[in-house]
Structures are given as structure tokens and as C-alpha cells.
DRENPA-3360 file (N, C-alpha, C; in nm, 2 decimals, always signed):
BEGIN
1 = XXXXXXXX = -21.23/-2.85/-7.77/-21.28/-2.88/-7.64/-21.41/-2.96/-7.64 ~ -21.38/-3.07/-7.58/-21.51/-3.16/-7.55/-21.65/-3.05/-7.51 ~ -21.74/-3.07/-7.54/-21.87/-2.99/-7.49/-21.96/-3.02/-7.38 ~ -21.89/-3.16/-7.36/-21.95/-3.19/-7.19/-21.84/-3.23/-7.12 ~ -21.73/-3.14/-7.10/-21.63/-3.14/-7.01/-21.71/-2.98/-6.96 ~ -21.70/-3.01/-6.84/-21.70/-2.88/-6.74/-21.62/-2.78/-6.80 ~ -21.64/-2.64/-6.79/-21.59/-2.53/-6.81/-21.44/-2.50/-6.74 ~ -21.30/-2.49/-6.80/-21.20/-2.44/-6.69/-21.24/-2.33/-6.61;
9 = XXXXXXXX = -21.13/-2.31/-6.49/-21.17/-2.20/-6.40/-21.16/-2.08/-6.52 ~ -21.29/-1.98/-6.54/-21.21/-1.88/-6.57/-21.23/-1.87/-6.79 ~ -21.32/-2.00/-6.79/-21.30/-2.00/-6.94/-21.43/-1.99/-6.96 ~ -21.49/-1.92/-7.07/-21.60/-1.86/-7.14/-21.65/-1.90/-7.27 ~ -21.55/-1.97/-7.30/-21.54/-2.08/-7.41/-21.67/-2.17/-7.44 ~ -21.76/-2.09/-7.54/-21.91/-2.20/-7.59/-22.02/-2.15/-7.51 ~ -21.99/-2.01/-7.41/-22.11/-1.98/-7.33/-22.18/-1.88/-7.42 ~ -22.35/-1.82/-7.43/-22.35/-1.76/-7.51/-22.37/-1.62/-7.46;
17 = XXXXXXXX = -22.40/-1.52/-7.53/-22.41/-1.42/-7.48/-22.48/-1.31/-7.56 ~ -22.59/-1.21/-7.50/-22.64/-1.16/-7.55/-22.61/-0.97/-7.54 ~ -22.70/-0.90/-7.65/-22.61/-0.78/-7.67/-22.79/-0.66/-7.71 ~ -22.80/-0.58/-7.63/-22.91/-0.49/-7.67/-22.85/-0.36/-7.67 ~ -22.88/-0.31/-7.77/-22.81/-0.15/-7.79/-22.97/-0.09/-7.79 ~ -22.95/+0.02/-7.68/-23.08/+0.10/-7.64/-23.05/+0.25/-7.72 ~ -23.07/+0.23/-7.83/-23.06/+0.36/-7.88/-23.21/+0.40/-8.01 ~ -23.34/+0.46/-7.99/-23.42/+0.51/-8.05/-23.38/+0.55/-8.23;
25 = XXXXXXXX = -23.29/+0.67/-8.17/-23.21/+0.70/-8.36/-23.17/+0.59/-8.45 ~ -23.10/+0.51/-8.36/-23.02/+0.37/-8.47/-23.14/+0.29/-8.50 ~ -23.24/+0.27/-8.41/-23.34/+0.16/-8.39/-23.45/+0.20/-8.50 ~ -23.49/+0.32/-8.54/-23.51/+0.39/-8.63/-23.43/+0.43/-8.77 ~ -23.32/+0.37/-8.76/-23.25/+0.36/-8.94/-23.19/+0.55/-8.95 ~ -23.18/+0.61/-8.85/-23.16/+0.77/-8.83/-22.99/+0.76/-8.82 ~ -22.94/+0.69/-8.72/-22.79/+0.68/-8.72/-22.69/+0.54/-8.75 ~ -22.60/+0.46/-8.75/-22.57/+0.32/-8.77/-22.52/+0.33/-8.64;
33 = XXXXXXXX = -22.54/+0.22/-8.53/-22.48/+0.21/-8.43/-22.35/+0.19/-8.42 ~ -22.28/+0.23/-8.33/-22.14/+0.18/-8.33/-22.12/+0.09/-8.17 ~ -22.15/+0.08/-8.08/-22.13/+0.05/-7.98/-22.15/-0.11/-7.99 ~ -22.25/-0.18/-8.08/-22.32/-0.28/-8.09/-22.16/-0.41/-8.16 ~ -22.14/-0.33/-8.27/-22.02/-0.42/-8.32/-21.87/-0.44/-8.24 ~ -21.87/-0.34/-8.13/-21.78/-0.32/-8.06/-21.77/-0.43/-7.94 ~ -21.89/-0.44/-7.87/-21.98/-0.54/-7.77/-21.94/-0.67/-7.84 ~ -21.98/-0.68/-7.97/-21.96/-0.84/-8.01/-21.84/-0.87/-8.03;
41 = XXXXXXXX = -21.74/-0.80/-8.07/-21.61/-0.81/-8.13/-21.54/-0.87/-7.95 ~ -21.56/-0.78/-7.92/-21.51/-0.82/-7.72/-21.55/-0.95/-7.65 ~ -21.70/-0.95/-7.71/-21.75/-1.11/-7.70/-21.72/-1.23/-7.71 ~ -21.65/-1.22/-7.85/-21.57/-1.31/-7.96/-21.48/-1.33/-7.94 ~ -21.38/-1.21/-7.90/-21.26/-1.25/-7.87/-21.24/-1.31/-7.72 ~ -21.32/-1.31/-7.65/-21.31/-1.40/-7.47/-21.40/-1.52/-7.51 ~ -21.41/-1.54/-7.60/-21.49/-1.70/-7.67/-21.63/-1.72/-7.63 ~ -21.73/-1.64/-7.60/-21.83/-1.63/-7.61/-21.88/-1.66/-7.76;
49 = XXXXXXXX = -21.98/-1.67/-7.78/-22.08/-1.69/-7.88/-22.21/-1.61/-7.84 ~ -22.21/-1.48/-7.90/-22.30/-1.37/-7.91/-22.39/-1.40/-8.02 ~ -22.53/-1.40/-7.96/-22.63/-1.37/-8.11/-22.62/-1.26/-8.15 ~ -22.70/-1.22/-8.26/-22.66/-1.10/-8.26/-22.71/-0.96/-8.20 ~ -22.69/-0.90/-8.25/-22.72/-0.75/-8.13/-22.89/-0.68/-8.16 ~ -22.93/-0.68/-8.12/-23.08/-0.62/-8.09/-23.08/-0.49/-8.05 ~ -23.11/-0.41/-8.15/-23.09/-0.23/-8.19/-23.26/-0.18/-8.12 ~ -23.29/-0.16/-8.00/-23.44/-0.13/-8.01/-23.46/-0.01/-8.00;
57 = XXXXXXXX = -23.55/+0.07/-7.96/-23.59/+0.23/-7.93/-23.57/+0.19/-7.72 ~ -23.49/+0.33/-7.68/-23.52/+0.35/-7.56/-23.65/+0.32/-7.46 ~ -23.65/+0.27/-7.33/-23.79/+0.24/-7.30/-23.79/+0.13/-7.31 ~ -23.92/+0.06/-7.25/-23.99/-0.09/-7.25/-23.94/-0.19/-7.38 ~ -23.86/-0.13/-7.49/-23.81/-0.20/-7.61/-23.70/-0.29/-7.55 ~ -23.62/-0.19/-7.45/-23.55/-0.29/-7.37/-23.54/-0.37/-7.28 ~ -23.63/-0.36/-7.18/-23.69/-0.45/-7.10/-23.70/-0.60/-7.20 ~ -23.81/-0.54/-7.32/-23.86/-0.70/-7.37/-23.74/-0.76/-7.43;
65 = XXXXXXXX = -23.68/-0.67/-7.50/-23.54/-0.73/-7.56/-23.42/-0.81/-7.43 ~ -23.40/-0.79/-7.30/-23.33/-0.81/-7.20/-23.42/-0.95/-7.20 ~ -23.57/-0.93/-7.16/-23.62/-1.08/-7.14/-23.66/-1.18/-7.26 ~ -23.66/-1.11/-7.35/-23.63/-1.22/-7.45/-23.51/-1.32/-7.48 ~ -23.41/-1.21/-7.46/-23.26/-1.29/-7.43/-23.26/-1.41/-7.31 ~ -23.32/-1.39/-7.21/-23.27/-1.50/-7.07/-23.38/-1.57/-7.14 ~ -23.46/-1.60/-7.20/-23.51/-1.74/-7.22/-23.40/-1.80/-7.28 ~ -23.36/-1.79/-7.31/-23.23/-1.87/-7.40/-23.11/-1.84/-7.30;
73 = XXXXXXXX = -23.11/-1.80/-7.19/-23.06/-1.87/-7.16/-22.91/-1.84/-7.14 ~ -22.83/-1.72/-7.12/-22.66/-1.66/-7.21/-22.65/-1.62/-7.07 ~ -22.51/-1.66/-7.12/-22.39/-1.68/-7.03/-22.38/-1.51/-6.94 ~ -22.41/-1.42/-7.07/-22.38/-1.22/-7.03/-22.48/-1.19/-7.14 ~ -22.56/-1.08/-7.12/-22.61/-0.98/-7.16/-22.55/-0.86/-7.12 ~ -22.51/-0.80/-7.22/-22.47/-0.62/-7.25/-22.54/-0.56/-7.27 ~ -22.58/-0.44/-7.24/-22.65/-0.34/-7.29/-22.56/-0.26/-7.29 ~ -22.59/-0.13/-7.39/-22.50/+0.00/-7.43/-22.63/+0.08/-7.45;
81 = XXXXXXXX = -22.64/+0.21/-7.36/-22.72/+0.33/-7.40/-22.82/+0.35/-7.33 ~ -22.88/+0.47/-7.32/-22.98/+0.44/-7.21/-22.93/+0.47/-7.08 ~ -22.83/+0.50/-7.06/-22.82/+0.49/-6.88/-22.80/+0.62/-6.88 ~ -22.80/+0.78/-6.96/-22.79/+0.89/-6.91/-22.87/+0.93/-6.78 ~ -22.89/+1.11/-6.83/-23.01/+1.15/-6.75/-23.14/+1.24/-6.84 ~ -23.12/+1.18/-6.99/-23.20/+1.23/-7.02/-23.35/+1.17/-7.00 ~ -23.46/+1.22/-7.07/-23.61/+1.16/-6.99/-23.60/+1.03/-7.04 ~ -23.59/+0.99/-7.15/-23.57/+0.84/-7.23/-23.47/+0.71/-7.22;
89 = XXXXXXXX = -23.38/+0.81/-7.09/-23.25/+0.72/-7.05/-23.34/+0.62/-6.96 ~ -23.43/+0.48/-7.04/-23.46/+0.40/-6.94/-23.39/+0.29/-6.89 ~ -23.31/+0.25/-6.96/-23.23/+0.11/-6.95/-23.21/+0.06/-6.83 ~ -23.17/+0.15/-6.70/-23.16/+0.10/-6.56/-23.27/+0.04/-6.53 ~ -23.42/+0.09/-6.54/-23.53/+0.12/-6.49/-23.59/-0.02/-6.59 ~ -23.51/-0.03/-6.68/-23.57/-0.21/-6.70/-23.49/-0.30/-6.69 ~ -23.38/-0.26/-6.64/-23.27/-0.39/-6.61/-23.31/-0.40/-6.47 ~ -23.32/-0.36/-6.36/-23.31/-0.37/-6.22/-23.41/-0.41/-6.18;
97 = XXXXXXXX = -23.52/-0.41/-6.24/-23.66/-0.53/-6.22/-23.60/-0.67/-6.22 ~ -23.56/-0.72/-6.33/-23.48/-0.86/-6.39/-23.40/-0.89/-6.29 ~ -23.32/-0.81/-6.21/-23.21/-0.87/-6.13/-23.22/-0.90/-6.02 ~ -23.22/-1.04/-5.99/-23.20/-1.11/-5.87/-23.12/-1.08/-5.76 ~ -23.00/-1.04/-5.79/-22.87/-0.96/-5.73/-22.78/-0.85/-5.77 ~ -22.78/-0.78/-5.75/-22.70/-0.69/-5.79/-22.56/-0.74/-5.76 ~ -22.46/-0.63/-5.84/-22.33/-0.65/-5.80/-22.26/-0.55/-5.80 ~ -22.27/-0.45/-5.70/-22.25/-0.35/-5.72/-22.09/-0.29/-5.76;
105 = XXXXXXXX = -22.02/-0.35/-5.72/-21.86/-0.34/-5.74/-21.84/-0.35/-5.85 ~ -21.88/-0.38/-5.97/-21.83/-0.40/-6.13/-21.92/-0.22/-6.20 ~ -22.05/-0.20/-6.16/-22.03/-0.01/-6.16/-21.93/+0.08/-6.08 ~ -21.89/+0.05/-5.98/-21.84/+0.12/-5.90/-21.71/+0.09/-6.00 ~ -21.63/+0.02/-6.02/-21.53/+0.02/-6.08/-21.53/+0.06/-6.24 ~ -21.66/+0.04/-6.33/-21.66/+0.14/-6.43/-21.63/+0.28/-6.45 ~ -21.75/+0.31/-6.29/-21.76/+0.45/-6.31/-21.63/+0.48/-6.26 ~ -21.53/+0.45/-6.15/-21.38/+0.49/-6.13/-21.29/+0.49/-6.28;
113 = XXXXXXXX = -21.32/+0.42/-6.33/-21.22/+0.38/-6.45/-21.25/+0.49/-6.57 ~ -21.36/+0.55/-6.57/-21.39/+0.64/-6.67/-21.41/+0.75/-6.62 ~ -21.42/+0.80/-6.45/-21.39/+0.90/-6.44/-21.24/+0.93/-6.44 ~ -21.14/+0.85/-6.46/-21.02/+0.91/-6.48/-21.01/+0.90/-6.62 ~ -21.13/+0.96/-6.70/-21.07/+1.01/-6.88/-21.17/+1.13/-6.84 ~ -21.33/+1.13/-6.78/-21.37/+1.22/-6.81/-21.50/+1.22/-6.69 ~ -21.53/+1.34/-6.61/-21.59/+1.36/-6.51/-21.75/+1.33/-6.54 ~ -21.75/+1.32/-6.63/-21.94/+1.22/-6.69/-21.91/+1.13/-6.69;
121 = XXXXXXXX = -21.80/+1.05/-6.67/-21.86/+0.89/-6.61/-21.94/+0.85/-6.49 ~ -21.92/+1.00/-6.42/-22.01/+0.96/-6.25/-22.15/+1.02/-6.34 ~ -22.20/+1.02/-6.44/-22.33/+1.02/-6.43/-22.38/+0.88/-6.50 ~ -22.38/+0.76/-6.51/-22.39/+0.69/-6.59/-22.47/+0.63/-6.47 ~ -22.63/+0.59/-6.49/-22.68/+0.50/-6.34/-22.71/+0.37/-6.41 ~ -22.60/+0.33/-6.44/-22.60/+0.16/-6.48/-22.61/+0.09/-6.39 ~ -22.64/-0.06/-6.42/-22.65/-0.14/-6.29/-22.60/-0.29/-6.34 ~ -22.55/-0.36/-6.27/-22.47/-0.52/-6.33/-22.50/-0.58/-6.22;
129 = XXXXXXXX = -22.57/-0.69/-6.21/-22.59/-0.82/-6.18/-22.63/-0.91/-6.23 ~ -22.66/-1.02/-6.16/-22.74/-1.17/-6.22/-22.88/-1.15/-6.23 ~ -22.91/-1.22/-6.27/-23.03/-1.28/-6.37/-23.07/-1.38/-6.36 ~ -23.11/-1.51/-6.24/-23.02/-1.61/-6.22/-22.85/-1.68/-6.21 ~ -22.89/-1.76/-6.38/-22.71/-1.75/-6.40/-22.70/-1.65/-6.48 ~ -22.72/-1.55/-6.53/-22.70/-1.50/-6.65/-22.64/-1.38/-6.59 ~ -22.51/-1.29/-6.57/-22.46/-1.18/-6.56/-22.53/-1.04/-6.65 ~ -22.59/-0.95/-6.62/-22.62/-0.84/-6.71/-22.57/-0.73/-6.64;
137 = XXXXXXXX = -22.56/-0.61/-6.76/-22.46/-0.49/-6.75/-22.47/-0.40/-6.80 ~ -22.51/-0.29/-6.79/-22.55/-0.17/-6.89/-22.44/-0.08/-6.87 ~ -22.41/-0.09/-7.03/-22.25/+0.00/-7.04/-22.35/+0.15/-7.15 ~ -22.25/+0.27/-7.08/-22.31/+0.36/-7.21/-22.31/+0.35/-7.30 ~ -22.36/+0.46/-7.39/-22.38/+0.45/-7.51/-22.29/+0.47/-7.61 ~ -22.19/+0.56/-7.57/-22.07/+0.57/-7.68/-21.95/+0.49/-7.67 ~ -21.90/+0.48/-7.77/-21.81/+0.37/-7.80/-21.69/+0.36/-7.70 ~ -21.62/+0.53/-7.65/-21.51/+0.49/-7.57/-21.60/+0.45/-7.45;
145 = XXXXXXXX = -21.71/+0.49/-7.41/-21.75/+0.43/-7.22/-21.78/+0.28/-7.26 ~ -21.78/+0.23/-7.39/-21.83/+0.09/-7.37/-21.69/-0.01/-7.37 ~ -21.60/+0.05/-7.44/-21.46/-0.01/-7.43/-21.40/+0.02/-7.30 ~ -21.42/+0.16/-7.20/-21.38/+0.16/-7.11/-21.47/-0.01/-6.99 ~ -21.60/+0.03/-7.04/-21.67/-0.06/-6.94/-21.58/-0.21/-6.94 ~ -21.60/-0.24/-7.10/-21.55/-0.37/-7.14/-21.39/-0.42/-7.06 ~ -21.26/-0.32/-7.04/-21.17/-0.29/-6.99/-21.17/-0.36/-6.84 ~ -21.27/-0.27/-6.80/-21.31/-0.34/-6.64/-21.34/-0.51/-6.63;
153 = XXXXXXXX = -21.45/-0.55/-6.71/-21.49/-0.66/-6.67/-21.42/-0.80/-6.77 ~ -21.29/-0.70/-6.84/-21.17/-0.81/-6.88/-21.14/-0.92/-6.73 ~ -21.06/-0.86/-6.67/-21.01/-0.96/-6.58/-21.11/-1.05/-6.49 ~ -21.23/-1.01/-6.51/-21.35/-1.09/-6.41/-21.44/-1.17/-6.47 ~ -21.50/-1.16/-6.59/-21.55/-1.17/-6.67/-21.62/-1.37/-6.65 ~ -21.48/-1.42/-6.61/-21.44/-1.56/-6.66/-21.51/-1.60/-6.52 ~ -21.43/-1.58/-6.44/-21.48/-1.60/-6.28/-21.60/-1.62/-6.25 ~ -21.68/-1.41/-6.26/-21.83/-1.42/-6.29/-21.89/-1.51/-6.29;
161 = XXXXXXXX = -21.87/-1.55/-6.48/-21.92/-1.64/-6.47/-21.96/-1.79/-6.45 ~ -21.83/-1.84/-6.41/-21.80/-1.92/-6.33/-21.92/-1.93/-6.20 ~ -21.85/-1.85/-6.13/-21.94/-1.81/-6.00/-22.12/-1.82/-6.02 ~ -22.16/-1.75/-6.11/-22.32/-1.77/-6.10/-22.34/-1.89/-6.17 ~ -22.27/-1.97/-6.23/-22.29/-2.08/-6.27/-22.29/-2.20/-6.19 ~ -22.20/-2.16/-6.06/-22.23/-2.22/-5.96/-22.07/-2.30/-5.97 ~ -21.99/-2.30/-6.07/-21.81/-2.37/-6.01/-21.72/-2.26/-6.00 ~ -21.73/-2.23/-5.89/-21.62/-2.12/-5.83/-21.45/-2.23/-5.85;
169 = XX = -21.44/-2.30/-5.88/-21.25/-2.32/-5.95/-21.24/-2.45/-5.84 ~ -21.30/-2.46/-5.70/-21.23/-2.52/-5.59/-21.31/-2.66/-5.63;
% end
């Protein structure tokens, strides 16, 4: 694919994409994350180009890690973890500063999608919007809520981004 041919409707192909895993234990050498290789593997295969994943401690680690990413600039930022209700669950509380718009229909449809495996998906206070062009998304922390999340934002994904990039297809 030429690199200055416009994007097809719907193609994700050469955009980049960024990936923060908010987890204190892993970030600390205590556990090996799993959610992080999961996020990029999903990335890869929808033809994104993910850097790589940025493991920080819960809290303000994420915020700076979220804005370190949009200087550069990427197509989607992921986050995984962080969005419980424990005291350190900050991830919402530094992603929704950053966001220009919300979008609220891509949680609402996580949390529907994972409360049909398990009644703790309605506690997850994640939040997904833009960033300018940049789509971000805080998926939980374990590996099935993040494949569930990923699940959802299959069929949209492409559009999205499309859409905040400003060629809606027409």
C-alpha cells in the first residue's frame, strides 16, 4: 500500500497505536503482565503498528504515560487496569481529563458484553473517547475483560478511526 494514498474506509493499515498497562505489581517486577501482549497481538492483527506497551504503577504514572503517547501522535491508545473500585483504581480519573469527547456507546456496549459472562462487568468505570484524532479506551485489567473489550471494538474500530480523522467513507 502506497503511504500517501488515503486510508480505505475502514482500514487501520500503518496507523499507530499506543498501549498502557496500569498495573503497580507488574510495574514493580512483582507479577509479568498478561493483558499488555494480548492488547498488541489485537493491534497487529487489525494492522496497526503499536509501540510497545508501557507497564507503569497505578495513579499519575498513567496520566503521564497516556500523554506521552499523543505527542506522537497514534491512531488508539489502550489502557488495561485501573478502572476497578479499589483506592488506586485511577485510570478513569487520568484518562477523562485528556478527552475532548467522550463516546459513551463503546463502554456501554463493553459493559453489556461482559455482563453476559459475569455481573462485575457493571463495575468497570472506564471511559473511551477522542483525544483530538486519537481514540482512547480503558479496558480492565484481566485478560478475559480485555479480549471481551477488544471483541466490541472489532467491528468499529476501522470507522472510529476513520471518523476522528476526519474521512467518514463518503
Amino acid at each position: 500500500m502506497n503511504t500517501t494514498e488515503p486510508h480505505r474506509h475502514g482500514d487501520v493499515t500503518g496507523r499507530k497505536a499506543g498501549v498502557v498497562i496500569a498495573s503497580t505489581r507488574a510495574a514493580a517486577g512483582m507479577y509479568q503482565d498478561e493483558t499488555g501482549p494480548v492488547i498488541i497481538d489485537w493491534l497487529t492483527e487489525h494492522g496497526f503498528e503499536p509501540f510497545p506497551a508501557m507497564v507503569v504503577p497505578d495513579g499519575e504514572p498513567v496520566g503521564a504515560a497516556i500523554r506521552a503517547l499523543l505527542t506522537q501522535r497514534p491512531a488508539v491508545v489502550i489502557t488495561s487496569g485501573g478502572t476497578g473500585l479499589n483506592a488506586d483504581d485511577l485510570t478513569p480519573e487520568m484518562t477523562l481529563p485528556l478527552l475532548d469527547r467522550e463516546i459513551p456507546g463503546i463502554m456501554e456496549g463493553m459493559r453489556q458484553a461482559g455482563r453476559a459472562k459475569t455481573p462485575m462487568a457493571m463495575l468497570s468505570r472506564g471511559y473511551a473517547g477522542a483525544a483530538g484524532s486519537t481514540f482512547i479506551v480503558n479496558l480492565p485489567g484481566s485478560p478475559k475483560g480485555v479480549m471481551d473489550g477488544l471483541t466490541v471494538l472489532d467491528p468499529v474500530i476501522g470507522h472510529l478511526c476513520d471518523q476522528l480523522e476526519g474521512s467518514n467513507g463518503h
